[in-house]
C-alpha positions, 0 to 999 in steps of 0.5 A: 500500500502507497502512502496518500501524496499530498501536494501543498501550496503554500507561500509562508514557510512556518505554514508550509512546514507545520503542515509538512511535519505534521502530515509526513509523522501521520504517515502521508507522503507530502510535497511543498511547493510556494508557488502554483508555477512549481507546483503544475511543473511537479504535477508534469514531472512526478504525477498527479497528488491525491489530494492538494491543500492550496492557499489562495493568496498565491505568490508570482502572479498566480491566485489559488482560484487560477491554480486550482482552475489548471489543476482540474483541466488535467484530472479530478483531484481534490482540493482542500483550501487553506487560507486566511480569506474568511470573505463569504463570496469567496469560499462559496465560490471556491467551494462551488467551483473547485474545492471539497472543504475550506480551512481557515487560518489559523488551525490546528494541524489535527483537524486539517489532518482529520478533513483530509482523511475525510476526503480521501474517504469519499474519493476512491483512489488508486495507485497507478492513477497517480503515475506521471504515465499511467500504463494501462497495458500494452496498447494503451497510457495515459498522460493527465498532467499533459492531457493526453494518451498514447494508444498502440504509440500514437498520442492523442490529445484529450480536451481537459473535460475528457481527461477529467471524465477519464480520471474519475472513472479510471479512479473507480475501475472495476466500478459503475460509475452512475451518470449523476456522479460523472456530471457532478465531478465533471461540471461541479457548477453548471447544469448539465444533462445526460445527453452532454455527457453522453457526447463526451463519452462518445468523444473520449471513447473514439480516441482510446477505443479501437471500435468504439462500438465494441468498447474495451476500456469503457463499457455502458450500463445503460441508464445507470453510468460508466464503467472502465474495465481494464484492471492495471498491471498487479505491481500497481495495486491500490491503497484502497 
C-alpha cells in the first residue's frame, strides 16, 4: 500500500512546514511547493497528488482560484483550501467551483489532518492513477498532467473535460460509475444533462477505443453510468 501524496501550496514557510511535519509523522507522503508555477511543473514531472491543500493568496502572479482552475483541466483531484480569506463570496465560490472543504487560518494541524482523511474517504483512489504515465497495458497510457494518451504509440490529445471524465472513472475501475456522479465531478457548477455527457463519452471513447462500438476500456450500463474495465498491471495495486 502507497502512502496518500499530498501536494501543498503554500507561500509562508512556518505554514508550509507545520503542515509538512505534521502530515509526513501521520504517515502521508507530502510535497511543498510556494508557488502554483512549481507546483503544475511537479504535477508534469512526478504525477498527479491525491489530494492538494492550496492557499489562495498565491505568490508570482498566480491566485489559488487560477491554480486550482489548471489543476482540474488535467484530472479530478481534490482540493482542500487553506487560507486566511474568511470573505463569504469567496469560499462559496471556491467551494462551488473547485474545492471539497475550506480551512481557515489559523488551525490546528489535527483537524486539517482529520478533513483530509475525510476526503480521501469519499474519493476512491488508486495507485497507478497517480503515475506521471499511467500504463494501462500494452496498447494503451495515459498522460493527465499533459492531457493526453498514447494508444498502440500514437498520442492523442484529450480536451481537459475528457481527461477529467477519464480520471474519475479510471479512479473507480472495476466500478459503475452512475451518470449523476460523472456530471457532478465533471461540471461541479453548471447544469448539465445526460445527453452532454453522453457526447463526451462518445468523444473520449473514439480516441482510446479501437471500435468504439465494441468498447474495451469503457463499457455502458445503460441508464445507470460508466464503467472502465481494464484492471492495471498487479505491481500497481491500490491503497484502497
Amino acid at each position: 500500500m502507497k502512502k496518500s501524496k499530498v501536494l501543498v501550496v503554500e507561500d509562508d514557510e512556518k505554514i508550509l512546514k507545520l503542515i509538512t511535519d505534521h502530515l509526513t509523522r501521520s504517515g502521508f507522503e507530502v510535497v511543498g511547493m510556494e508557488d502554483g508555477h512549481s507546483a503544475l511543473e511537479h504535477i508534469r514531472d512526478e504525477g498527479l497528488p491525491h489530494i492538494a491543500l492550496v492557499d489562495l493568496m498565491l505568490p508570482n502572479n498566480m491566485h489559488g482560484f487560477e491554480f486550482a482552475s489548471r489543476l482540474k483541466t488535467m484530472a479530478d483531484v481534490p482540493i482542500i483550501f487553506v487560507t486566511a480569506v474568511r470573505d463569504t463570496e469567496t469560499v462559496v465560490q471556491g467551494l462551488k467551483k473547485y474545492a471539497e472543504d475550506f480551512v481557515v487560518k489559523p488551525f490546528d494541524a489535527r483537524e486539517l489532518e482529520a478533513r483530509i482523511k475525510v476526503v480521501l474517504a469519499r474519493m476512491p483512489s488508486l495507485d497507478y492513477a497517480n503515475e506521471p504515465v499511467v500504463e494501462i497495458d500494452s496498447h494503451l497510457q495515459i498522460d493527465f498532467a499533459h492531457n493526453r494518451v498514447v494508444l498502440d504509440g500514437k498520442s492523442i490529445s484529450l480536451t481537459p473535460t475528457e481527461s477529467i471524465l477519464l480520471h474519475v472513472l479510471l479512479r473507480n475501475a472495476g466500478r459503475v460509475v452512475e451518470n449523476r456522479m460523472l456530471i457532478a465531478r465533471v461540471w461541479p457548477d453548471e447544469d448539465v444533462f445526460e445527453d452532454t455527457l453522453r457526447v463526451h463519452m462518445h468523444r473520449l471513447r473514439r480516441k482510446l477505443e479501437a471500435d468504439s462500438h465494441h468498447p474495451h476500456y469503457i463499457r455502458t450500463e445503460r441508464g445507470v453510468g460508466y464503467m472502465f474495465t481494464v484492471k492495471p498491471p498487479q505491481s500497481f495495486g491500490s491503497d484502497e
